[in-house]
C-alpha positions as CSV (number, residue, x, y, z in Angstrom):
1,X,0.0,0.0,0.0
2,X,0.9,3.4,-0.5
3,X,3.3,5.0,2.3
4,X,2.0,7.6,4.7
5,X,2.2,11.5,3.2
6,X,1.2,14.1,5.4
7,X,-1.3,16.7,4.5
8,X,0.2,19.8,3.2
9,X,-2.7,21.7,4.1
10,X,-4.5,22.3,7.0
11,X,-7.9,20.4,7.4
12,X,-10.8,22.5,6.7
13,X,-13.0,23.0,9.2
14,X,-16.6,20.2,9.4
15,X,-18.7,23.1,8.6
16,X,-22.4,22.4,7.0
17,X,-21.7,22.4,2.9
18,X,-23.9,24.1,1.0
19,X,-26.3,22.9,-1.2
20,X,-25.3,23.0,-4.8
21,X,-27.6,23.7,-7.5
22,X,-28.8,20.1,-9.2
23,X,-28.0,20.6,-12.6
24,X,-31.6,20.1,-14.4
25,X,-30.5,18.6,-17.5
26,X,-28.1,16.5,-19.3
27,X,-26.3,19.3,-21.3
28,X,-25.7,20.8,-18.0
29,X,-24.4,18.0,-16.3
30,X,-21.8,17.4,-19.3
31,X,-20.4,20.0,-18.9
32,X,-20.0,20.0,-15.4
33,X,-16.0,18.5,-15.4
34,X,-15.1,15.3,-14.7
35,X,-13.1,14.5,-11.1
36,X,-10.0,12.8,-12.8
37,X,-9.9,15.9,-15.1
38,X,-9.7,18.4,-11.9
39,X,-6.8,16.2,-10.7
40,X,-4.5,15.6,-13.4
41,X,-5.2,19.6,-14.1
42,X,-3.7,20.1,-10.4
43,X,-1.1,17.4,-11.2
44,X,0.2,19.9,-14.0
45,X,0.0,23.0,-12.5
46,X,2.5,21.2,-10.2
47,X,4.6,19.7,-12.3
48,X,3.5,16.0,-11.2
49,X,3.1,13.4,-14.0
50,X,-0.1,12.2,-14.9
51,X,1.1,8.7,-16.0
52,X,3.4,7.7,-12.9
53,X,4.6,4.5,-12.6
54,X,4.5,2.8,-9.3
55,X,7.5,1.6,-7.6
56,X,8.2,-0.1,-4.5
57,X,11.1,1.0,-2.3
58,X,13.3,-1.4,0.3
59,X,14.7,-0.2,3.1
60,X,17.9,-2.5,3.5
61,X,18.1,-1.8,6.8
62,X,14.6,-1.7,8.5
63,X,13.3,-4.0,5.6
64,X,10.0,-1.6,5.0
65,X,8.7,-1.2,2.1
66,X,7.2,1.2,0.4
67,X,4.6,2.1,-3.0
68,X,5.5,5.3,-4.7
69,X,5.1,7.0,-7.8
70,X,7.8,8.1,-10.1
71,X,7.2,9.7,-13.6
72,X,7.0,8.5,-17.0
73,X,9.4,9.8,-18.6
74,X,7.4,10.9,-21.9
75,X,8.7,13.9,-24.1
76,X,5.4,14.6,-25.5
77,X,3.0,16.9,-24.3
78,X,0.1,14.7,-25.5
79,X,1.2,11.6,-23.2
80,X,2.7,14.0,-19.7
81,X,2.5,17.6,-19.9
82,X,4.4,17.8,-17.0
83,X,7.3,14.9,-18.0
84,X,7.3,16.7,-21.7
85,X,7.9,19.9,-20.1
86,X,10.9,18.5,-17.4
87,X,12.4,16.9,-20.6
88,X,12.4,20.7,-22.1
89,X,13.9,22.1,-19.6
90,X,16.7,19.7,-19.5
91,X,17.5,20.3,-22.4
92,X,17.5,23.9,-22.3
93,X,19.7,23.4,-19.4
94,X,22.2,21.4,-22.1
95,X,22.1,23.9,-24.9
96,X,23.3,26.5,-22.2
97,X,25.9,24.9,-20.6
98,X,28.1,24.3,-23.8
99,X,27.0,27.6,-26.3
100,X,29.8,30.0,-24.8
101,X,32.6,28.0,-23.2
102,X,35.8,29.6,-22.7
103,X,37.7,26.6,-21.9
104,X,37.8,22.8,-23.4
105,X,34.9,20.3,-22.2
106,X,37.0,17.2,-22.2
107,X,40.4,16.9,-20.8
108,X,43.0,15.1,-23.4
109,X,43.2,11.6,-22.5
110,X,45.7,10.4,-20.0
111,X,49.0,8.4,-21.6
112,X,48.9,4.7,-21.6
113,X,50.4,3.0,-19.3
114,X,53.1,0.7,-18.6
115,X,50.8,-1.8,-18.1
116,X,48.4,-1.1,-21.2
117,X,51.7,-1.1,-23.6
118,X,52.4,-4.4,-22.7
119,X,48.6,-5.7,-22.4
120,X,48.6,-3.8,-26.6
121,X,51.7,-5.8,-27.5
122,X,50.6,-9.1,-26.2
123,X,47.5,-8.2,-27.9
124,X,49.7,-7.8,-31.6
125,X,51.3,-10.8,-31.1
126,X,48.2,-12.9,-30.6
127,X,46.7,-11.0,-33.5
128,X,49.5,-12.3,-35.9
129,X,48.9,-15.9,-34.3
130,X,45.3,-16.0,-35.3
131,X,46.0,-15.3,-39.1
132,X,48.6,-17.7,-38.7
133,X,46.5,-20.4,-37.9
134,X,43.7,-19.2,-40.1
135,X,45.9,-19.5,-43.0
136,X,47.4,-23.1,-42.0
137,X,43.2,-23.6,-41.2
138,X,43.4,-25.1,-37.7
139,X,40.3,-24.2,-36.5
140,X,40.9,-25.6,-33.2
141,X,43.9,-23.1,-32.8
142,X,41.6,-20.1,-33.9
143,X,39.1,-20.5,-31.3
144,X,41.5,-20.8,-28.6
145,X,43.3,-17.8,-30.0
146,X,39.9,-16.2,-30.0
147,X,39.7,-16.1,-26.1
148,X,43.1,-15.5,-25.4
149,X,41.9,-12.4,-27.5
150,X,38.4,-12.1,-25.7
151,X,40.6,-12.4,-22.0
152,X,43.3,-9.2,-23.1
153,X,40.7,-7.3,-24.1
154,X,39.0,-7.4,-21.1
155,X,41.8,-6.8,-18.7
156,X,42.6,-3.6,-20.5
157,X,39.1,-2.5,-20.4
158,X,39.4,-3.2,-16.5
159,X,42.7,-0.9,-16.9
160,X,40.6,1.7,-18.0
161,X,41.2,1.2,-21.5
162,X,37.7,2.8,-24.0
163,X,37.3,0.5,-27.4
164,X,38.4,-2.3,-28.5
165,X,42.2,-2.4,-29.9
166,X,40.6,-4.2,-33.3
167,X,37.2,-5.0,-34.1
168,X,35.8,-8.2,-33.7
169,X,34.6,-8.5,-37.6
170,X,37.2,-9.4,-39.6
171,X,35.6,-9.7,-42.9
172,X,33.5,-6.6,-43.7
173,X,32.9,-6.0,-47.6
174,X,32.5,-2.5,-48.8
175,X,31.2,-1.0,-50.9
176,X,33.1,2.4,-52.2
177,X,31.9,4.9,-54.4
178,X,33.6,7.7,-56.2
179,X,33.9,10.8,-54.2
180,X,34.3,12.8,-56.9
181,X,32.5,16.1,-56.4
182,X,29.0,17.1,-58.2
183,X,29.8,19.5,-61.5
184,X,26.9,21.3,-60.0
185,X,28.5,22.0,-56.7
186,X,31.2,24.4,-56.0
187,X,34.4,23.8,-54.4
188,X,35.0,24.2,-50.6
189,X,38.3,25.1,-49.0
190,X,39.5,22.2,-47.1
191,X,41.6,23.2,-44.1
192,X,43.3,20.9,-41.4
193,X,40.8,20.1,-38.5
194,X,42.5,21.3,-35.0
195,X,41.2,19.9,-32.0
196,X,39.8,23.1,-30.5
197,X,36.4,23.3,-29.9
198,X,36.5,26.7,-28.1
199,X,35.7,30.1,-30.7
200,X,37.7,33.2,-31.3
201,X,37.7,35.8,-28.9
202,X,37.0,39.7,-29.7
203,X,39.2,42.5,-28.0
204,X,36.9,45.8,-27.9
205,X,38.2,49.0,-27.9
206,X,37.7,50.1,-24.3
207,X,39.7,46.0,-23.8
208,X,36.2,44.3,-23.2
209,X,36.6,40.7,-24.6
210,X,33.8,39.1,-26.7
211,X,33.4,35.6,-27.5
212,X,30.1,35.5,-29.7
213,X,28.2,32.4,-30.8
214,X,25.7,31.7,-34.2
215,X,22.2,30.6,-34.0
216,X,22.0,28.9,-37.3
217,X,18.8,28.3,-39.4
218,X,19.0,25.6,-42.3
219,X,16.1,24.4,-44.9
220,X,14.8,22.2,-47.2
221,X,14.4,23.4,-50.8
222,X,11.5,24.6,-52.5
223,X,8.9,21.9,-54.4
224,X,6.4,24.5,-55.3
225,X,5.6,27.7,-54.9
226,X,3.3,27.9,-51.3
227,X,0.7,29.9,-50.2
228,X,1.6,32.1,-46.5
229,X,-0.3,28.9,-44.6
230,X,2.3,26.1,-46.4
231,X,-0.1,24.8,-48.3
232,X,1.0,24.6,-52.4
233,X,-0.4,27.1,-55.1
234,X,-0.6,24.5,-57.8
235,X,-1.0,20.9,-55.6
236,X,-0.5,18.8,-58.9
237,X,2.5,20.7,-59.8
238,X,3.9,20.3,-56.2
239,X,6.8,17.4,-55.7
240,X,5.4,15.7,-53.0
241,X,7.9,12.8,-53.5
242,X,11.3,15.1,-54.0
243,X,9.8,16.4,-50.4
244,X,8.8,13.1,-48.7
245,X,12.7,11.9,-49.5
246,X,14.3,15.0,-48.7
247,X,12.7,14.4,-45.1
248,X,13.7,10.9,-44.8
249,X,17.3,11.1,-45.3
250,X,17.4,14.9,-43.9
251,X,19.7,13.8,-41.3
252,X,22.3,12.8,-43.3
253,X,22.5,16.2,-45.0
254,X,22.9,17.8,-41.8
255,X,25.6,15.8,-40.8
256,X,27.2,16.7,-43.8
257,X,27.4,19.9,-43.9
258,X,28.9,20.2,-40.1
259,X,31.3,18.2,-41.4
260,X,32.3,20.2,-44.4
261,X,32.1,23.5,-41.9
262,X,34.6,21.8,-40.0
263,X,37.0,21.3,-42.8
264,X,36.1,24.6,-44.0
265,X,36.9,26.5,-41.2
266,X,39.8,24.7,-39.6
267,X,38.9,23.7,-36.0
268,X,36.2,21.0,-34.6
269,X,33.0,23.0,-34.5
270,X,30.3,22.0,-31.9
271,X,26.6,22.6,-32.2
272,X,23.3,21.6,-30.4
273,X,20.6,21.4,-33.0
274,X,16.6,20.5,-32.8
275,X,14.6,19.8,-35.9
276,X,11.3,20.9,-36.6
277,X,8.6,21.5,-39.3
278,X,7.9,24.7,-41.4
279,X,4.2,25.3,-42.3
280,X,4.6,23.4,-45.7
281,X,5.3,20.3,-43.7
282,X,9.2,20.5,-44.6
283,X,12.0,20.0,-41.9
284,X,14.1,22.7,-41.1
285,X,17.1,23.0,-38.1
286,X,17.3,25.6,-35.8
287,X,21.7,24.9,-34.3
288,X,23.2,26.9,-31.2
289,X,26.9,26.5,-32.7
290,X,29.8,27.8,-30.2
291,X,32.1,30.2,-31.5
292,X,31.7,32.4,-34.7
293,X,32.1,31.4,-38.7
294,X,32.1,34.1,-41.2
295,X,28.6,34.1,-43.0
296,X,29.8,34.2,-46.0
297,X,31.6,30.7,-45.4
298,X,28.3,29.1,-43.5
299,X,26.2,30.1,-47.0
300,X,29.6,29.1,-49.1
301,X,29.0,25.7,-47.0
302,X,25.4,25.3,-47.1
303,X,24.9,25.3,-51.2
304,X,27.9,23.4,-51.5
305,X,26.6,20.4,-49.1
306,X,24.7,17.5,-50.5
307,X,24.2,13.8,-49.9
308,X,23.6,11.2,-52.3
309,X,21.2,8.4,-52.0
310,X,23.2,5.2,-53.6
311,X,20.0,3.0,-53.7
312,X,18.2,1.3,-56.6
313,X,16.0,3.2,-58.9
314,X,12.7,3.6,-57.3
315,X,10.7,5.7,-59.8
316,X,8.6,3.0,-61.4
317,X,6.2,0.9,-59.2
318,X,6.1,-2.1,-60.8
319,X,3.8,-4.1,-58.3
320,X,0.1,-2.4,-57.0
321,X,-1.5,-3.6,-53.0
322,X,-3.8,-5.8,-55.4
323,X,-1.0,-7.8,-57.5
324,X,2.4,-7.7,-55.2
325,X,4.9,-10.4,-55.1
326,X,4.8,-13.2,-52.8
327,X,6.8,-15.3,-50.9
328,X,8.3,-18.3,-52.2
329,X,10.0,-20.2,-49.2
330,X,11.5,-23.2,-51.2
331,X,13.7,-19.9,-53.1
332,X,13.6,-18.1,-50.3
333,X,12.5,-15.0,-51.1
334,X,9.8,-13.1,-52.9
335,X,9.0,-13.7,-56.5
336,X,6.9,-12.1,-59.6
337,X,3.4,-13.2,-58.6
338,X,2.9,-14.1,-63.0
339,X,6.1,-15.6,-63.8
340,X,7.1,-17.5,-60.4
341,X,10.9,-15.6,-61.0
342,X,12.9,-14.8,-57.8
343,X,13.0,-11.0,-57.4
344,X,16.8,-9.3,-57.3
345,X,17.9,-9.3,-54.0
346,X,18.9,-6.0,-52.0
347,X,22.9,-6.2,-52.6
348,X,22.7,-8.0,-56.1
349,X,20.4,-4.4,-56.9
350,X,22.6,-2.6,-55.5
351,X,25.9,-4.1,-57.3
352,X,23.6,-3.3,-60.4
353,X,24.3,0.5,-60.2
354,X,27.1,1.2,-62.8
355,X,29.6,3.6,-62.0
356,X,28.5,6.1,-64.1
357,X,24.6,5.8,-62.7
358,X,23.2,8.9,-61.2
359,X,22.0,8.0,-57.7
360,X,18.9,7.7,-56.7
361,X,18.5,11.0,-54.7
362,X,20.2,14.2,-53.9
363,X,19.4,16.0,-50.8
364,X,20.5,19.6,-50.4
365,X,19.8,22.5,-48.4
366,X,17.8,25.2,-49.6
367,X,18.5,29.2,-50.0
368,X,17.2,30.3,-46.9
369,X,19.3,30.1,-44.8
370,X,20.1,32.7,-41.8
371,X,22.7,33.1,-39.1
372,X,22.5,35.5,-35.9
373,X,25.7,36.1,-33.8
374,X,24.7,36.3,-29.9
375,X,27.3,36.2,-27.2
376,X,26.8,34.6,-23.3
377,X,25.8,38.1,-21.8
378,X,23.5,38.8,-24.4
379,X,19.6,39.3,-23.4
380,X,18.3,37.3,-26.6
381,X,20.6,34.4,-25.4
382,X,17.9,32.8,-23.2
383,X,15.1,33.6,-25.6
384,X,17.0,32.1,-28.7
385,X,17.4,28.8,-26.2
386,X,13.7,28.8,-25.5
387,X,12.8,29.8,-29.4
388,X,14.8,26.4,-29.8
389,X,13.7,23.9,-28.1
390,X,10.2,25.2,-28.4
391,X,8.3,22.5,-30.3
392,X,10.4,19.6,-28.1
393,X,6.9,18.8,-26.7
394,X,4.9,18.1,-29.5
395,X,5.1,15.8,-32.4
396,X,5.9,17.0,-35.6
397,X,2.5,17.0,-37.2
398,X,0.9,19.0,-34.3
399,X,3.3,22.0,-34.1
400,X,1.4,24.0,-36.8
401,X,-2.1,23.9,-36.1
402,X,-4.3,22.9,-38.8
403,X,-7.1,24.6,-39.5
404,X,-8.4,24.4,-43.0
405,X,-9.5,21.7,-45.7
406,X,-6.9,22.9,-47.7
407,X,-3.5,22.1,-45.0
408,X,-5.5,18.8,-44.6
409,X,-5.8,17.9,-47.8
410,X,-1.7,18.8,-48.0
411,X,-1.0,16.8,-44.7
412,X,-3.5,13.9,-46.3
413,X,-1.1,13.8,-49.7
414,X,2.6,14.2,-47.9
415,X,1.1,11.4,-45.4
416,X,0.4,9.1,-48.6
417,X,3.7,10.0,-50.7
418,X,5.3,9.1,-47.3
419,X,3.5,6.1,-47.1
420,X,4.5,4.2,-50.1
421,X,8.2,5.9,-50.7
422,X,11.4,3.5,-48.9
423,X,12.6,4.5,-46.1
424,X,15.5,2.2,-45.3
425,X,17.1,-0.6,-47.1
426,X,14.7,-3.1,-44.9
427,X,11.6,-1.0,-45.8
428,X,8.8,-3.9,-47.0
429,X,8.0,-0.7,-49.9
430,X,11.1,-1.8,-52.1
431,X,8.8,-5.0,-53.3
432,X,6.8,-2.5,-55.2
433,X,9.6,-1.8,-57.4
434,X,10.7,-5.1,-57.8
435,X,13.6,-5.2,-55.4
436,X,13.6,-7.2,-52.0
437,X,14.7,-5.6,-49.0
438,X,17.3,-6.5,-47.2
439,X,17.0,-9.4,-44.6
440,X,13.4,-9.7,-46.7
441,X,11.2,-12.8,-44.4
442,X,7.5,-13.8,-44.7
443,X,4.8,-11.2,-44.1
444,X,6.3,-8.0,-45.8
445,X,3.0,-6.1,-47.2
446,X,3.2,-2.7,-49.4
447,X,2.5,0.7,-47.8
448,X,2.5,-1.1,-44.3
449,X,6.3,-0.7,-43.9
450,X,6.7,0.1,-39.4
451,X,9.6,2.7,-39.7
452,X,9.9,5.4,-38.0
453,X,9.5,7.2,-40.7
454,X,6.1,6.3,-42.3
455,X,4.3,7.4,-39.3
456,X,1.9,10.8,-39.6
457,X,3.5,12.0,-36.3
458,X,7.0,12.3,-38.0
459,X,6.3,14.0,-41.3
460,X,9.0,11.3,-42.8
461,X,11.9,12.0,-40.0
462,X,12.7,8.8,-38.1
463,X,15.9,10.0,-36.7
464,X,16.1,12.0,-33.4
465,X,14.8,15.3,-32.9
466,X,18.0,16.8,-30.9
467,X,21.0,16.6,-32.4
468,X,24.4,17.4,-30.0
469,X,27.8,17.2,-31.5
470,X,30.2,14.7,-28.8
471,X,32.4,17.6,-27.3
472,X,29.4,20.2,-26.6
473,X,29.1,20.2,-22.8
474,X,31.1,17.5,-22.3
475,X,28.4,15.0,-20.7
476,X,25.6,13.4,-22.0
477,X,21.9,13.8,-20.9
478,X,22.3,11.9,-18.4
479,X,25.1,13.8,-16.6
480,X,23.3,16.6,-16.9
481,X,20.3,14.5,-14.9
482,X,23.1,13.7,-12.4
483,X,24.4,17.1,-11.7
484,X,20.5,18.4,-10.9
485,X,20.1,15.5,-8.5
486,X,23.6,15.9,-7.1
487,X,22.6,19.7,-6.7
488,X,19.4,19.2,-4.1
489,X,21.3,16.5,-2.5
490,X,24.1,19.2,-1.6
491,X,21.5,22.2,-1.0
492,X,19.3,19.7,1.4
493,X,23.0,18.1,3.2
494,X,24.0,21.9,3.7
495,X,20.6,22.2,5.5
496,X,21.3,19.3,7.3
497,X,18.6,16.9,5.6
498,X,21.3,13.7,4.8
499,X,20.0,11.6,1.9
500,X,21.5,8.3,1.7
501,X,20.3,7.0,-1.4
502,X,22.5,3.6,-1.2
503,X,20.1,2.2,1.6
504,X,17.3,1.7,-0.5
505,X,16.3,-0.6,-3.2
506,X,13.7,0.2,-5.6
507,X,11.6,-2.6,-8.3
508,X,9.5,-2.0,-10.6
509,X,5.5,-3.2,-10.1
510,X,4.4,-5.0,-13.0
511,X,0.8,-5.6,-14.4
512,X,-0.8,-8.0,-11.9
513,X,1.0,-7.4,-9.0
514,X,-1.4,-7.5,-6.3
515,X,0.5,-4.5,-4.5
516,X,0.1,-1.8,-7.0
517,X,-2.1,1.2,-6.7
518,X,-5.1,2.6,-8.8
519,X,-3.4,5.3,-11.2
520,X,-5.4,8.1,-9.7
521,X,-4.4,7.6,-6.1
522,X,-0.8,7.3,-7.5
523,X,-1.4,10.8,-8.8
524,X,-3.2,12.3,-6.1
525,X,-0.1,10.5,-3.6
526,X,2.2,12.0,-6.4
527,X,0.7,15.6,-6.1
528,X,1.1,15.6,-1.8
529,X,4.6,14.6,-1.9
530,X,5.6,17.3,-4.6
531,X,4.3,20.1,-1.8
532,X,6.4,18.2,1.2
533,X,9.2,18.5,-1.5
534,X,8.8,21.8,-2.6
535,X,8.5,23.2,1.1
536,X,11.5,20.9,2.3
537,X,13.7,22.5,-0.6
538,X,12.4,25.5,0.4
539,X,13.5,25.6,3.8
540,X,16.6,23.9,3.1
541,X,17.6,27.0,0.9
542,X,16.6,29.5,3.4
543,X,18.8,27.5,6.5
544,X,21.2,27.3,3.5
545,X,21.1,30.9,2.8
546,X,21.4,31.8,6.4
547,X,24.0,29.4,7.7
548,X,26.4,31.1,4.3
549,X,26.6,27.1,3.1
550,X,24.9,27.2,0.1
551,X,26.2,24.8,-2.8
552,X,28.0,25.7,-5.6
553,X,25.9,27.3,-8.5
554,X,23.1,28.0,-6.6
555,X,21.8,31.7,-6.2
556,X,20.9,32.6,-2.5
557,X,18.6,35.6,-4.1
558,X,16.5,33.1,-6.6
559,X,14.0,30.6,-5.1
560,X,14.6,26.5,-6.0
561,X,11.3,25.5,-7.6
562,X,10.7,22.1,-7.1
């Protein structure tokens, strides 16, 4: 059962209610609102989740235990408002701490050791061995060699060793095409990549040092001309399939082109980018990037960054829902539902493409593009963080609200191209053009492909929605999680208020289990233990405050919201 909470109110006083008014008629009573409805409308106003999970705490020294509620997790406003909105935060709280460093996140790594150097050498010499004995082919010696191989690695990942000193596959065919530039595409400078992270700094005249930052803006390319609510002119003129592929491999592009600014430019530039949708249903990326680039270079980059899409020709459907290829399982594969013939399989299609074949795709930025400097003591700093990560808690179809026929029938034909149009080189949509995927099996049906990308809720963009460089703060999303909970453990210690966390033991209640709660008295529990929290913090930053032991980072002057 749930643990005691006391009430963070005081009781009202057992005076006579009054009589309320009985509603005399349906209408009236439906719009009288529902009890849950009150609740989970307190729970967000509070911050508490409306979807907790119950878990049951151990005390591994009294041996009570314990039913509380801890949240979701969700990123979405539509499954926890409140949860969606933590997530936000966190990230805002991530974007900040890396945009205007002055100093490197990550410390070089230390010299191996002693130790490691002879660890690496056994590990050479038991490398040569192997192909030794793979050549003679004594397999008996190979697997033996194998976890001699397994057994160094792991004692110099004990030694504090990251990676592997060779990867385990030995035999990994590759395929290599030309990277000859587009004729289309102008040439980029190509400068040695330092290791600094950290931008220039600016020396004022009256010696005041500035070390500004870009907020970066980067689009798709035009299909059609669009009306000032995204939806096309001319819809039958519109390429809703150059658009529906341009979303689905829009990731790549942006990787790209950091990767060409960083040859451009000459030192390892970092960035923390979220992706959203324009009103014409096309992805864009708004980037906090540290440090300052010439424009002119960033627009030199931008048109001169493209990806190509190596993958067999999918302009012809050659199979309909009503006639598609089956599956043959004494071939093994699917085959032309008239002629019983084995379709091509995913690599022989791909061998197929000549050397001189155009690829399938080319994705490229288009010529909006738009980059404003800001610096760390700048008042738009904050507001450009928050303009950023401002769609982070809703999906991508809901952050433009529709409103007429005309953006639904726009969503309702994106939506359709996206349907039918590959996504990866598994995607059950290649049978319609008479190529099986790859790692094809039984079941496979057209237009009913499960990726990511195919979903309405995506608008074609299965990858992740925040994209962070490796050296922006220095620690992942998780850290950051850390340092908040490593924060009110050190403001509530200072007041005195020890937590020790390692006493208890905490396990998830599964479906069934005869000791977990009703959902709404896990949210109503949820709701009375965020007040004791918030007043507990409270206090422990005024005793804080007074006793002059405040933690580090925190600001005696601003209150700790819980």
């Amino acid at each position: 059962m749930l643990s005691p909470v006391p009430s963070p109110v005081a009781l009202v006083s057992p005076a006579v209610p009054a009589v309320a008014d009985v509603p005399s008629s349906r209408a009236e009573r439906a719009r009288m609102p529902l009890a849950r409805r009150v609740v989970e409308a307190v729970a967000v106003d509070n911050g508490v989740c409306i979807r907790p999970l119950a878990m049951r705490r151990i005390d591994t020294t009294t041996g009570e235990t314990s039913v509380h509620p801890v949240p979701c997790g969700a990123t979405l406003a539509s499954k926890c408002p409140a949860c969606a909105e933590h997530a936000r935060r966190l990230r805002m709280a991530q974007c900040k701490s890396g945009w205007h460093l002055d100093s490197e996140p990550l410390p070089d790594p230390a010299p191996a050791t002693e130790e490691m150097k002879a660890l690496a050498m056994l590990r050479a010499d038991l490398e040569a061995a192997r192909s030794t004995a793979e050549t003679d082919g004594t397999t008996v010696d190979v697997g033996e060699i194998d976890g001699l191989i397994d057994q160094v690695d792991a004692e110099l990942a004990a030694l504090g060793v990251r990676g592997k000193a060779a990867s385990d596959r030995r035999d990994r065919p590759r395929r290599t095409r030309s990277t000859k530039r587009r004729p289309d595409i102008p040439d980029l400078p190509r400068l040695p990549v330092a290791t600094r992270t950290v931008g220039r700094t600016f020396t004022a005249m009256d010696g005041t040092v500035w070390r500004p930052s870009l907020f970066l803006t980067l689009t798709c390319d035009s299909y059609g001309k669009v009306n000032a609510d995204g939806t096309p002119v001319d819809p039958d003129s519109y390429d809703y399939r150059r658009a529906a592929r341009d979303a689905i491999h829009f990731p790549k592009v942006i990787d790209r082109f950091f990767q060409n600014l960083r040859r451009a430019v000459g030192w390892n530039v970092q960035y923390f980018a979220a992706l959203e949708p324009q009103r014409r249903l096309a992805p864009h990326v708004h980037a906090a990037i540290r440090g300052t680039i010439p424009r002119t270079v960033i627009r030199q980059v931008a048109a001169a960054t493209y990806h190509n899409v190596w993958w067999p020709t999918c302009d012809t459907v050659r199979y309909g829902p009503q006639h598609p290829p089956v599956w043959d399982a004494g071939q093994g594969g699917y085959v032309d539902p008239d002629t019983g013939g084995l379709l091509p399989s995913w690599d022989d299609a791909i061998d197929a493409i000549g050397p001189d074949d155009p690829p399938a795709h080319v994705v490229r930025f288009g010529p909006q593009i738009r980059a404003d400097g800001v610096t760390a003591n700048n008042a738009t700093a904050g507001r450009l963080i928050g303009y950023l990560t401002k769609y982070l808690t809703k999906g991508l179809d809901s952050c433009h609200e529709t409103t007429t026929d005309a953006q639904r029938v726009h969503a309702e034909r994106f939506a359709e191209t996206l349907r039918v149009e590959p996504c990866s080189p598994t995607c059950a949509n290649w049978l319609a053009y008479g190529v099986q995927p790859r790692h094809a099996r039984p079941g496979l049906t057209l237009g009913r492909c499960m990726g990511k990308a195919h979903k309405r809720a995506t608008l074609g963009f299965g990858g992740r929605r925040v994209l962070v460089s490796r050296q922006w703060s220095g620690k992942s999303l998780a850290d950051h999680k850390a340092d908040r909970r490593a924060f009110v453990a050190a403001l509530l210690d200072a007041a005195g208020q020890r937590i020790d966390a390692r006493r208890h033991v905490w396990q998830l209640l599964r479906p069934g289990d005869p000791g977990t709660p009703r959902r709404d008295h896990l949210i109503l529990h949820a709701i009375a233990e965020r007040h004791i929290w918030r007043s507990q913090l409270h206090a422990a930053q005024q005793a804080a405050t007074a006793s002059g032991n405040s933690p580090p980072g925190h600001d005696p002057s601003q209150p700790l919201a819980a």
